[in-house]
C-alpha positions as CSV (number, residue, x, y, z in Angstrom):
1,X,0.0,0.0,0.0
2,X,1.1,3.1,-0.6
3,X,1.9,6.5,1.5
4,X,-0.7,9.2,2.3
5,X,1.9,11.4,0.7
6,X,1.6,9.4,-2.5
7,X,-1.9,8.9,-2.0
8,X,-2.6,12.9,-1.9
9,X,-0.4,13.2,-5.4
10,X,-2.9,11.1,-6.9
11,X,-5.7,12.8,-5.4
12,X,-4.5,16.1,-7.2
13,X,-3.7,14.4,-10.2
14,X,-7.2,12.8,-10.9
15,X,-9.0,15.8,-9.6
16,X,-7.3,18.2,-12.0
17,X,-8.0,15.9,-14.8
18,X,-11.9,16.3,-13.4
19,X,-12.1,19.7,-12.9
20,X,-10.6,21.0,-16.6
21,X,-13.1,18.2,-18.5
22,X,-15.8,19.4,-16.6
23,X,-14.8,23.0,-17.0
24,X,-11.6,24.3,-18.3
25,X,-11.2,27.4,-16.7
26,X,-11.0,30.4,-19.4
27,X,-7.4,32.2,-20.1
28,X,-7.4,35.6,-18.4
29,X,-5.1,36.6,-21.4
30,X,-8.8,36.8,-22.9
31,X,-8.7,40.1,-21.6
32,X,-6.0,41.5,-23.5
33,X,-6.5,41.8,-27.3
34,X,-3.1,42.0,-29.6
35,X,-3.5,44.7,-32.3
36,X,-3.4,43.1,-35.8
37,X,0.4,44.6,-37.8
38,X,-1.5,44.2,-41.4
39,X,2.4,45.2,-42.6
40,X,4.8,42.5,-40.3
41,X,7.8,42.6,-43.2
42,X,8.8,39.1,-41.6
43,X,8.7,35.7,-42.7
44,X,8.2,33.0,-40.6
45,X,11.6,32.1,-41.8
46,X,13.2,34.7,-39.8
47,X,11.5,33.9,-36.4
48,X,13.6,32.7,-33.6
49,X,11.6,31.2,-30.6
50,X,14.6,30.8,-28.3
51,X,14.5,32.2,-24.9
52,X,18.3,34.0,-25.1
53,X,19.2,33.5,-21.2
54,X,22.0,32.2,-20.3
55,X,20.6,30.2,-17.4
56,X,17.5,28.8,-19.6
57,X,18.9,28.6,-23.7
58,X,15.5,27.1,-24.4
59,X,14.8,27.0,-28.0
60,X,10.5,27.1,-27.2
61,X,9.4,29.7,-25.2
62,X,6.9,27.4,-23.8
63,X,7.7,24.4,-21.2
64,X,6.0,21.4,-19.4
65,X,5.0,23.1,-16.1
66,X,5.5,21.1,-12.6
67,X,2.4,18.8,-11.9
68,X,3.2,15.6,-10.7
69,X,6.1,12.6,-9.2
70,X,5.2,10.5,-5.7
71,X,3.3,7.8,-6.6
72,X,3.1,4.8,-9.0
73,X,0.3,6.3,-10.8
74,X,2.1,9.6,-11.4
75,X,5.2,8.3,-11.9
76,X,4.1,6.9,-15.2
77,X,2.8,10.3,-15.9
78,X,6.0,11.9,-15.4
79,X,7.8,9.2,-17.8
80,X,5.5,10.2,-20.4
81,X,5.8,14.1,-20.3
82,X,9.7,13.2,-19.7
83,X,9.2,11.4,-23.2
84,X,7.5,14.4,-25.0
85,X,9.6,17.0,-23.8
86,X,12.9,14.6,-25.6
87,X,10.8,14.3,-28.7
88,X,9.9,17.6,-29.0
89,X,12.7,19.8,-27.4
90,X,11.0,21.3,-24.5
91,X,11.8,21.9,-20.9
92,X,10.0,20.2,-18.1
93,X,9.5,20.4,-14.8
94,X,8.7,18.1,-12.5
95,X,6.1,18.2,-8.7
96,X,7.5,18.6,-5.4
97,X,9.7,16.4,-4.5
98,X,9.7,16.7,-0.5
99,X,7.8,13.0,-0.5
100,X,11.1,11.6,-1.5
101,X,13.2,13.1,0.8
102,X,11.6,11.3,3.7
103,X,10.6,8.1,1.4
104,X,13.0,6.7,-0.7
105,X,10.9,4.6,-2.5
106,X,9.7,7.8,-4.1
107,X,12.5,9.5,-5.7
108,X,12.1,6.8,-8.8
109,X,8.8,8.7,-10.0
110,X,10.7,11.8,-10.5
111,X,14.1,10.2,-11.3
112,X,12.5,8.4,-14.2
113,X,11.8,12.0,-15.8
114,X,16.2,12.2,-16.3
115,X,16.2,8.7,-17.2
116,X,13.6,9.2,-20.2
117,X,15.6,12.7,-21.0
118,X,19.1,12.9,-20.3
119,X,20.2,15.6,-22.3
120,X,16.6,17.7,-21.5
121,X,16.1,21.0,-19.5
122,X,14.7,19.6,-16.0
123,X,13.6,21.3,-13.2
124,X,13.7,20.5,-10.0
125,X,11.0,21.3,-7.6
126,X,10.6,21.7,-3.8
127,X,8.4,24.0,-1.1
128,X,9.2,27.1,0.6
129,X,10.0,26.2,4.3
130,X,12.8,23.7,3.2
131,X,16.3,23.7,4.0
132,X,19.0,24.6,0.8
133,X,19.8,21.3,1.9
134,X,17.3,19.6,1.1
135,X,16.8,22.0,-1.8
136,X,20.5,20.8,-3.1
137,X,19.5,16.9,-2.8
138,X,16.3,17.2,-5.0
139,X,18.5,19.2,-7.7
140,X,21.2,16.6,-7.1
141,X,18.3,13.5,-7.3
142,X,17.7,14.9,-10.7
143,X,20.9,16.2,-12.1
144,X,19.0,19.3,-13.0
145,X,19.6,22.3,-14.9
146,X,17.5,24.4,-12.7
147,X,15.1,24.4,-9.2
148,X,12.0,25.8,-9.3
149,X,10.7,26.5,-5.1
150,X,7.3,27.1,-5.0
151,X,5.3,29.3,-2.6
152,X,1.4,28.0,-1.8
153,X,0.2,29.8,1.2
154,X,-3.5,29.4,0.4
155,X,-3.5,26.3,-0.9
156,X,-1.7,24.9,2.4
157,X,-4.4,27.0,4.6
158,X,-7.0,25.2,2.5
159,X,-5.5,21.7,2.7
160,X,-6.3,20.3,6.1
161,X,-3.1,18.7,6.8
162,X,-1.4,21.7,5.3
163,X,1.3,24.0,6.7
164,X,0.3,26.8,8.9
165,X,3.4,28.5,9.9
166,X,5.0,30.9,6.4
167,X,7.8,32.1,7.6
168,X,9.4,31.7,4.5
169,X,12.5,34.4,3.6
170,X,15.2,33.4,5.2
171,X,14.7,30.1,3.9
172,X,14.3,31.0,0.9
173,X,16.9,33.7,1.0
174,X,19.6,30.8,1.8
175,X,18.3,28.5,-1.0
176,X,18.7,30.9,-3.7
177,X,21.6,32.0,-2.4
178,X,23.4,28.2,-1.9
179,X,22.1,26.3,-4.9
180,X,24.3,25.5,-7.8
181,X,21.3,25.6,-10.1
182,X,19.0,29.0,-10.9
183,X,16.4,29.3,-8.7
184,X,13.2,30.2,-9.7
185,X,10.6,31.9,-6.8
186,X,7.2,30.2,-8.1
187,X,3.1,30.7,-7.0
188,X,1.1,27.5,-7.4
189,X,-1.6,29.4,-9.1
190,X,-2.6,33.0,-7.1
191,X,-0.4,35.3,-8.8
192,X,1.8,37.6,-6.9
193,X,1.6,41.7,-7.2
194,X,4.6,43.8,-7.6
195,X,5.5,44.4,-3.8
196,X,5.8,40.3,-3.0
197,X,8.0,40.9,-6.6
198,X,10.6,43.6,-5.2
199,X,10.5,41.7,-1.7
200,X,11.3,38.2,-3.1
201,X,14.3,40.3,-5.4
202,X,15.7,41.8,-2.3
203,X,15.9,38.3,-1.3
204,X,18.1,37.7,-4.1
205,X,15.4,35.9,-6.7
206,X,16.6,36.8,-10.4
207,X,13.8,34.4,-11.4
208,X,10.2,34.4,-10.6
209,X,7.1,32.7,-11.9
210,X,4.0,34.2,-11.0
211,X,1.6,31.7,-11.2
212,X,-1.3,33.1,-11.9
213,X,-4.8,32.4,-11.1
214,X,-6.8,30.9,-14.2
215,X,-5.4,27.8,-14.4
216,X,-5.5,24.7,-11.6
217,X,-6.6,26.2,-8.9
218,X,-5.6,24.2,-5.6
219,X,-8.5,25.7,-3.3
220,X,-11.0,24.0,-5.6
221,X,-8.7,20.7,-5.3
222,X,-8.3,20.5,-1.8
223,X,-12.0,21.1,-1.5
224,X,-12.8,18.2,-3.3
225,X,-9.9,15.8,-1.6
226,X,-11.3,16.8,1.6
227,X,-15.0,16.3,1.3
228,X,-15.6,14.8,4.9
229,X,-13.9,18.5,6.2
230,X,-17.0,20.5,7.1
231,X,-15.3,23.6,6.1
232,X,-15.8,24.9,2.5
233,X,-13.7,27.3,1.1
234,X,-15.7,28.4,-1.9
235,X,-15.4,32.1,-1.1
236,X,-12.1,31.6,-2.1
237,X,-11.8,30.0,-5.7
238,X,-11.8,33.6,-7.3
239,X,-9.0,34.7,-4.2
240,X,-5.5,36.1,-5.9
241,X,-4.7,37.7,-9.0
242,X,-4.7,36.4,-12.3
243,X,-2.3,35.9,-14.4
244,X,-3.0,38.6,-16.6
245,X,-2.9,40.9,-13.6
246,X,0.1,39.6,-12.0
247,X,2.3,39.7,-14.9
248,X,0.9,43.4,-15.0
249,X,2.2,44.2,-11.8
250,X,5.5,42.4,-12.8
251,X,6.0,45.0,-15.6
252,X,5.6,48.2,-12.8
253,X,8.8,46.7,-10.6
254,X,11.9,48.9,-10.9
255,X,14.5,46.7,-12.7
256,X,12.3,43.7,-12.0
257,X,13.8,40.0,-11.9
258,X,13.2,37.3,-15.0
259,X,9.2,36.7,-15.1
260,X,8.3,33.3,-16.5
261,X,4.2,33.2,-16.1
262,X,1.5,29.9,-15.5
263,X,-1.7,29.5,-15.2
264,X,-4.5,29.2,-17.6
265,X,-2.1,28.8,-20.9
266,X,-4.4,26.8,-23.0
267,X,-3.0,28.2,-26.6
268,X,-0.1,29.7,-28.4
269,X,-1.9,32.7,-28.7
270,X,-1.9,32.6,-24.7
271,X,1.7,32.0,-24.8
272,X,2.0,35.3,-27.1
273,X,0.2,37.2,-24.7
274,X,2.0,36.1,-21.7
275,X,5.5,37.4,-23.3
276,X,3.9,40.9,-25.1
277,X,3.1,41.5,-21.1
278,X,6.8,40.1,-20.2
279,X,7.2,36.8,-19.7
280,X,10.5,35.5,-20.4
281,X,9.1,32.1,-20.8
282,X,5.3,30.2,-20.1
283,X,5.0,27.3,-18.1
284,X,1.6,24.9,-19.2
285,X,0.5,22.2,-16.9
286,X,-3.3,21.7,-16.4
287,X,-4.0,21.8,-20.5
288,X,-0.9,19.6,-21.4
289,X,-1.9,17.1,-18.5
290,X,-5.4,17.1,-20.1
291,X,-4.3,16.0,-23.0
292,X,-1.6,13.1,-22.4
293,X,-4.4,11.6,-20.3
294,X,-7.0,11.6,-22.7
295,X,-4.3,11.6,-25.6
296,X,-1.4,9.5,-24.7
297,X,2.2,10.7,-25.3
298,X,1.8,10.4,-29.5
299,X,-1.6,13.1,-28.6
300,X,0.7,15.6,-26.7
301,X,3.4,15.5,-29.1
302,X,1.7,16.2,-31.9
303,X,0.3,19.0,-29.8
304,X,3.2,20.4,-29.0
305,X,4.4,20.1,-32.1
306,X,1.6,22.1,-33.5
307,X,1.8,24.7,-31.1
308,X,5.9,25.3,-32.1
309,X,4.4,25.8,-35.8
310,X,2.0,28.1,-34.6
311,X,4.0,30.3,-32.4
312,X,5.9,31.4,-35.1
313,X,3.1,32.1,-37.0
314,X,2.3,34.4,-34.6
315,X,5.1,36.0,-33.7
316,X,5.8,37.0,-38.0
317,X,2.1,38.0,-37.4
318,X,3.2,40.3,-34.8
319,X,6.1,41.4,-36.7
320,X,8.4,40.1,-33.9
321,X,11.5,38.0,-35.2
322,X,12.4,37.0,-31.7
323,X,11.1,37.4,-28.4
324,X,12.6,41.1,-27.2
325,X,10.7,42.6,-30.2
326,X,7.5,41.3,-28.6
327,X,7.4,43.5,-25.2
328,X,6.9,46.9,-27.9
329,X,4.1,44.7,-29.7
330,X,0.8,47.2,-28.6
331,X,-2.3,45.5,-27.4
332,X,-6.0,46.8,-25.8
333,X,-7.1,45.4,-22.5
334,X,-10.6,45.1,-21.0
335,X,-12.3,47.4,-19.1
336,X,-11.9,45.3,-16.1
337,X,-8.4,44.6,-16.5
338,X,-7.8,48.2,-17.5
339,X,-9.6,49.2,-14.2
340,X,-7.2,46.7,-12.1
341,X,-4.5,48.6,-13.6
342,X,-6.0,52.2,-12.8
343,X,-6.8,51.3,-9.4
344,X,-3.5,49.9,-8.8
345,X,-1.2,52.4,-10.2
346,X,0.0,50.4,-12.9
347,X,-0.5,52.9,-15.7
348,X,3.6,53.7,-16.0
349,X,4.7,49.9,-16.9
């Protein structure tokens, strides 16, 4: 039998898959609108997709964002996104990994991810409140190019086993300060605005993802895992900010760290959006999860693949041969994003 750990992991994993095929939540990038360049003077020839950092030479903006690794069940799932992102070229990064620094017998679901892809971009993954130990040994367990630490506040107060003490920067502080790998500062899916930004750079964070709301949204999981807790946290599915909004607020910090963005990327034309509003590069988990489990591994690739093809479609419809060009592409927002940004003094990014 397996560990409650484990058993949670597969809890999330099967109540994602439920929640987006009963309703995938809608992009808030559907409230910005690109302006159509009827006069690009680009061929799709002449686009380069590569992300031109030197800690993340990615040639697709786009990557396999961190969903799963603990149990048997995921395990397999994290072999076949590990297999996509070889045949395709993209980055990946795999779920927490603080299950297998207590249980061994985990650390072969997320090891299998390097085995499948050797030479791939892999991220590591562990939660704020750990060590740069223990942050070192899940980089190590995965020979990885790069560790992404995520931040969850509300989904832990949600969770009724979760955490309840945040204390977080020091910790943090220490791990991106200690790791041989880049470090990226990540939400789990309520967004961040730009004073957490400048607080988590004065911690020394170069890289942060601000995981927006729109996509998975772990209130509504933990909700459904815990259906014998009488407490129900439904005021709090719309709590955070969206992506949209977040990266928003990314674009008003001073001298502001790398942003990579998440949530709610269901389309290259999300991933578009998501770097005209600065992201250096877009993480997609709920949507690429979605598909490899209704799909299998041949349905994600050719998804991916597509995807690649239409990205530079877009950016020569843009007039953008790489992705610098794309932060003076000029777009419209909403009146209710446009309002966000009034109210929050946003108007100078």
């Amino acid at each position: 039998m397996e560990l409650t750990h484990a058993h949670r992991k597969d809890e999330h994993l099967a109540v994602a898959e439920l929640e987006y095929r009963k309703h995938a939540p809608a992009s808030s990038l559907e409230q910005m609108r690109v302006l159509h360049n009827a006069l690009p003077n680009l061929a799709v020839s002449d686009v380069d997709l590569s992300v031109h950092d030197a800690n993340f030479p990615l040639t697709t903006p786009f990557y396999i964002e961190a969903m799963t690794g603990g149990s048997q069940k995921t395990g397999i799932i994290n072999q076949q996104l590990a297999q996509v992102a070889s045949e395709t070229g993209l980055a990946m990064a795999v779920g927490s990994q603080s299950i297998a620094l207590t249980h061994p017998e985990a650390i072969e679901t997320f090891t299998i991810a390097r085995k499948t892809n050797p030479n791939g971009f892999i991220m590591a993954n562990i939660g704020a409140g750990h060590t740069a130990k223990e942050a070192q040994l899940v980089v190590n367990m995965l020979e990885a190019n790069a560790l992404e630490v995520h931040i969850n506040v509300m989904q832990e107060l949600v969770m009724a086993e979760g955490d309840r003490n945040f204390k977080w920067a020091d910790s943090l502080a220490e791990i991106i300060n200690t790791v041989n790998v880049p470090v990226i500062i990540k939400e789990v899916g309520f967004g961040m605005y730009k004073e957490t930004i400048a607080q988590l750079q004065q911690l020394g964070a170069q890289y942060i993802n601000i995981g927006g709301r729109s996509g998975t949204n772990f209130a509504v999981i933990e909700d459904r895992r815990n259906r014998t807790d009488e407490a129900d946290h439904s005021y709090l599915y719309d709590w955070g900010q969206t992506t949209a909004e977040a990266l928003l607020e990314a674009r008003a910090v001073p001298n502001a760290p790398t942003i990579f963005a998440t949530g709610g990327i269901h389309s290259p034309l999300d991933v578009l959006k998501a770097q005209i509003l600065g992201a250096k590069a877009v993480g997609v988990a709920g949507h690429f999860l979605h598909t490899v489990m209704q799909n299998d591994v041949a349905g994600l690739i050719t998804e991916v693949t597509q995807w690649q093809t239409d990205l530079a479609k877009l950016y020569t419809a843009v007039g953008a041969k790489q992705q610098s060009e794309l932060l003076q592409v000029p777009y419209v927002l909403s009146p209710e994003l446009h309002s966000y940004v009034t109210q929050r003094g946003l108007q100078n990014n």
